[in-house]
N, C-alpha and C positions, 0 to 999 in steps of 0.2 A: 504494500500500500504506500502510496506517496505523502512526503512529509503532509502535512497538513501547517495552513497557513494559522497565525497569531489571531489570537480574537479579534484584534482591531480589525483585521485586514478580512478576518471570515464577515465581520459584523457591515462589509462594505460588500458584499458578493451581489451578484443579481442572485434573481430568485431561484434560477434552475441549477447556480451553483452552491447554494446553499442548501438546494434538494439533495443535490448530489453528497453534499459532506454530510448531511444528516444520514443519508442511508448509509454510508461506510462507517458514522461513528456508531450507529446501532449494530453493528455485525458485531453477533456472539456477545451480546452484553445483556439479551432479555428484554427486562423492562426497563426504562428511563426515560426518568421524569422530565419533565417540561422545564421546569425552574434549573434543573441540570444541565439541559441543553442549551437554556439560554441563554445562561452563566458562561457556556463553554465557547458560545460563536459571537460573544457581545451584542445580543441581542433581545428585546424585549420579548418575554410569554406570549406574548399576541403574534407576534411575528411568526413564531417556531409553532403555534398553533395554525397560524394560516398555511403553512409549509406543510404543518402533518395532515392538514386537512386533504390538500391536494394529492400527498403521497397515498392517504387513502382512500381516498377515492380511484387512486389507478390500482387499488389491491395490492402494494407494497410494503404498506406499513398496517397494524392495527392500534387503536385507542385503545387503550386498558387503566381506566380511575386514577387520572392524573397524569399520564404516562404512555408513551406510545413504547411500539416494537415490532421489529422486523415479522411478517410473518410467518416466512420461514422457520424461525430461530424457537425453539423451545420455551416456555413460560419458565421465567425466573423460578430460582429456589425461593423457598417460601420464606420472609424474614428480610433477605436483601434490601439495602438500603434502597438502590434505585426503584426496589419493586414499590415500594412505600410510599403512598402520598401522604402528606400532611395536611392538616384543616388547622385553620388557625381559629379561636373561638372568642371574641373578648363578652363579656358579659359585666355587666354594670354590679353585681353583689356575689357574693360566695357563700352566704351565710344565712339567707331567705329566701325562697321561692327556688333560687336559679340549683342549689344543689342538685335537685330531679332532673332537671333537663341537662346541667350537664352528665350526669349519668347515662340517661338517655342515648346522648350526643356519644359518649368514650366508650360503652357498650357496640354501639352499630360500628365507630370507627375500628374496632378490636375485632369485629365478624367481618367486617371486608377490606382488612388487612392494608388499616389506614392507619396515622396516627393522628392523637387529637392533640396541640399545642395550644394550654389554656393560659389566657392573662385575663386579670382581673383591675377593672377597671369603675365607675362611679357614673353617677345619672347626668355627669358634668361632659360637656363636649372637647374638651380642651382634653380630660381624659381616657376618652376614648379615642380620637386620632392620636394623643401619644403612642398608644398603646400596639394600636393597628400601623402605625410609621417604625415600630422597632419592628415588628412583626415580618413588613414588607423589607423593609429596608436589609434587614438581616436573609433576604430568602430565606426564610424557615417554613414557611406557606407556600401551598399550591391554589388554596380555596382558603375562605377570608365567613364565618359564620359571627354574626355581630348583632350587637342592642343597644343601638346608636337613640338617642334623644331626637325624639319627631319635629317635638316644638319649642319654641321658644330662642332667646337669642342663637346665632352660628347656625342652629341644625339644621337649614336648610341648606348652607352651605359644606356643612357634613358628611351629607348625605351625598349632595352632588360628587364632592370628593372619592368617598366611597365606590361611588358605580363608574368613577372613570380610571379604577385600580386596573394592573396587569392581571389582577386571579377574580374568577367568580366569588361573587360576593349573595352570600343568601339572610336577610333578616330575618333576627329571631324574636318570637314577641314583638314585631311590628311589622307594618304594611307603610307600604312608602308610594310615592311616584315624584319621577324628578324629570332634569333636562327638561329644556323647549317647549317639549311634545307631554309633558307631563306622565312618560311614560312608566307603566311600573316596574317594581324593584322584582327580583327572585324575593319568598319570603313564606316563612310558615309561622303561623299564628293560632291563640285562641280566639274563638267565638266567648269574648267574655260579656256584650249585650246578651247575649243567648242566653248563658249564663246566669245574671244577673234577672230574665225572664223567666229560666228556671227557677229560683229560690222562692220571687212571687206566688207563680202558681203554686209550687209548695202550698206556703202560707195558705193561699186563697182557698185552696182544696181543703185545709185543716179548720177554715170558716173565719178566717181574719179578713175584717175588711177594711182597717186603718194599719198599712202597711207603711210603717219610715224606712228612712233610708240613710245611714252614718257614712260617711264617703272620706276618703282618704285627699285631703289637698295637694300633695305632692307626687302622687304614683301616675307615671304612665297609663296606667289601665282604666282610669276613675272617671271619664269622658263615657266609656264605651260602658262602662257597669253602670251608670246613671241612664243613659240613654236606656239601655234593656226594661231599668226600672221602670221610668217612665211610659215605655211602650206598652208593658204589660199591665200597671195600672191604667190606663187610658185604655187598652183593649178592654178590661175588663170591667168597666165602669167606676172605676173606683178614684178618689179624690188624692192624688199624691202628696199624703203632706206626712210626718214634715220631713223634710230634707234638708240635713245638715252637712256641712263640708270640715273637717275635721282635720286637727294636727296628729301628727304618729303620738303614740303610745308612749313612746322616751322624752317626748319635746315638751316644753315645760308650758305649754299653752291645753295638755293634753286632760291635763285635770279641771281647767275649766268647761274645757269643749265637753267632756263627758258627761256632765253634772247638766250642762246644757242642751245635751240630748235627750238626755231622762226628764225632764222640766217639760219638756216640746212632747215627748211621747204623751204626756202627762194630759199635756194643753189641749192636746187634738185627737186626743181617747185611744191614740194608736196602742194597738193588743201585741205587735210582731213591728222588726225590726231585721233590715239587710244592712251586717255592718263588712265593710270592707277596711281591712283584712283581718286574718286570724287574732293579731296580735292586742289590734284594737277592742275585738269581740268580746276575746278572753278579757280584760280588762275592764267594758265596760259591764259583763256581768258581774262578777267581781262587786263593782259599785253600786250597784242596784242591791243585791245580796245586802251590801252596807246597809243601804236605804228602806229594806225593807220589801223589795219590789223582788216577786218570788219568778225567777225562771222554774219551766214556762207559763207555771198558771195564772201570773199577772200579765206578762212580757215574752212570745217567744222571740228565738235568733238566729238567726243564720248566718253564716260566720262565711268569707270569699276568704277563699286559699288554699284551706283545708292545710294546713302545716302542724300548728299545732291547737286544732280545735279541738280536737277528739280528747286532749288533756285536761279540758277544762270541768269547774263540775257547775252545773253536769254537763255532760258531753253536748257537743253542739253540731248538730247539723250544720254542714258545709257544704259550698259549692265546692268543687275541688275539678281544676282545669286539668288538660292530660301535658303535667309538665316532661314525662319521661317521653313520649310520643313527640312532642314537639321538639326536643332535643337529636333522637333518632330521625325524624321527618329530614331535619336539618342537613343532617352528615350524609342524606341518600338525595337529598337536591346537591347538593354540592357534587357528590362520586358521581351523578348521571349528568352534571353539568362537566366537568372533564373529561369524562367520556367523550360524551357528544359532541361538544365542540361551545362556539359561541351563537351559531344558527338553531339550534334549541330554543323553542319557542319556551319563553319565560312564566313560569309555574307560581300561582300562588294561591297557596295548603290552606287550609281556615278547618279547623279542629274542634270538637264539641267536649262539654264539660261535664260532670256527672254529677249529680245531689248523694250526697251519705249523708240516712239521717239518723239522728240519734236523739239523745235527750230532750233538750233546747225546745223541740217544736211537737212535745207529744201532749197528743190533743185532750188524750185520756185525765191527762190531772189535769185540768183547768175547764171552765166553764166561757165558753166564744162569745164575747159579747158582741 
């Protein structure tokens, strides 16, 4: 085989020379990755993607999850570095909600013989492009899995940033559209209005007809769980009140907002309460107990998250979204977006949530006013 020329000078080839050095550096190497090759002809991932696009298309080369390779040539041993794509994952918390789904996520990457590289990162945008510019910046990623901030200051320019990366980029726990054309992002999600319209009916079907609602001020999620709210009381004839917007559970505003819940349920006869999230739930029964207000035969609750509801006493019916699905959904958008290429029409998952119920909402000890 003839020398082969320096990355600068490969990274300068026409295109049918750059085919041509692609096919002799894959003789007898298996599988190898995209970010390898790119690395190795100075050339950007897109580029060596449009290259393997065309080699496969003449039936010389195949795609394999991140990774191309000779057809000829035997499937790597199992393990090999180059056989291995990596998924990059940055996710805003470590320590509520997101555990399940990266589970999820490291589970399906460990079955199709991918690896998952996790940073963690904050509901800040500034933190999450850090996060994702080592990530890139390092080639350590072939596919970019993320839970970038929708709204509010930079994140629309975030996002932009995001979708004009060198690796497929799939959102987790959000749904986006960007560029020009307002076009959408890859992305799996839950149906957390749904959700949110689940717990209602709950309620409605146990005979509650002043249904609140405790809402979280600062979660991404607290848009789309009110709206559910809302739609399900208004489907169902029923008067939405009251509806509070609440500080977290830790934050020193959290002792008044609760106290101020309980007052409003009080004001407006409400029997049942949707409080998002666990943490709040558990807490604000807790104070009611204080008060005197008997879960469920005063007040029942239903508690969004389901993390650590089921601990509480008494146990609380929860929404509980499919965090381990949405994590695994994630890692098989991403492997079938490497595969396939970038002509892969753009997929986006929207996932349903389930009701567990328990104590909180049982109808039997309490009288339905």
């Amino acid at each position: 085989m003839a020398d082969k020329p320096g990355a600068e000078a490969r990274g300068a080839m026409l295109p049918a020379a750059r085919r041509q050095w692609l096919l002799e550096h894959l003789a007898g190497r298996g599988v190898v990755r995209i970010t390898h090759i790119a690395q190795a002809m100075g050339v950007t991932p897109v580029t060596v993607r449009r290259d393997v696009n065309d080699l496969a298309a003449e039936g010389l080369v195949e795609r394999v999850h991140g990774g191309v390779r000779l057809v000829d040539d035997l499937p790597a041993e199992a393990g090999g570095a180059d056989a291995t794509p990596a998924i990059g994952m940055v996710v805003p918390s470590l320590d509520y909600y997101w555990p399940e789904v990266i589970r999820g996520a490291q589970d399906t990457a460990h079955e199709k013989c991918a690896r998952l590289v996790l940073r963690g990162a904050s509901y800040q945008v500034d933190d999450v492009r850090h996060q994702v510019e080592w990530m890139i910046g390092s080639g350590a990623v072939d596919a970019l899995l993320v839970a970038p901030p929708t709204r509010g200051a930079g994140a629309e320019e975030l996002l932009a940033w995001l979708t004009a990366l060198p690796v497929p980029v799939v959102l987790v726990e959000r749904s986006a559209v960007s560029g020009p054309y307002r076009q959408h992002v890859e992305s799996v999600r839950t149906d957390h209005a749904a959700g949110a319209e689940l717990a209602v009916r709950h309620l409605h079907g146990r005979g509650h007809r002043g249904i609140g609602l405790a809402i979280s001020a600062t979660s991404p999620t607290s848009g789309q769980v009110r709206d559910g709210w809302h739609h399900a009381m208004t489907d169902l004839g029923l008067t939405p009140a009251p509806e509070v917007s609440v500080a977290a559970y830790y934050e020193p505003g959290w002792a008044v907002d609760v106290d101020r819940v309980l007052d409003l349920c009080a004001e407006h006869h409400a029997t049942a309460l949707v409080v998002h999230s666990d943490r709040e739930a558990v807490s604000l029964v807790q104070r009611a107990e204080e008060r005197g207000i008997r879960v469920p035969a005063d007040l029942s609750v239903v508690a969004y998250d389901d993390e650590v509801a089921r601990f509480a006493h008494p146990p609380l019916t929860a929404v509980r979204p499919p965090k381990y699905a949405v994590g695994s959904t994630a890692v098989h958008l991403a492997l079938e977006r490497l595969a396939q290429g970038p002509d892969r029409p753009v997929r986006r998952v929207v996932l349903s949530s389930e009701l567990r119920e328990r104590a909180s909402t049982d109808a039997r000890t309490r009288a339905v006013r």
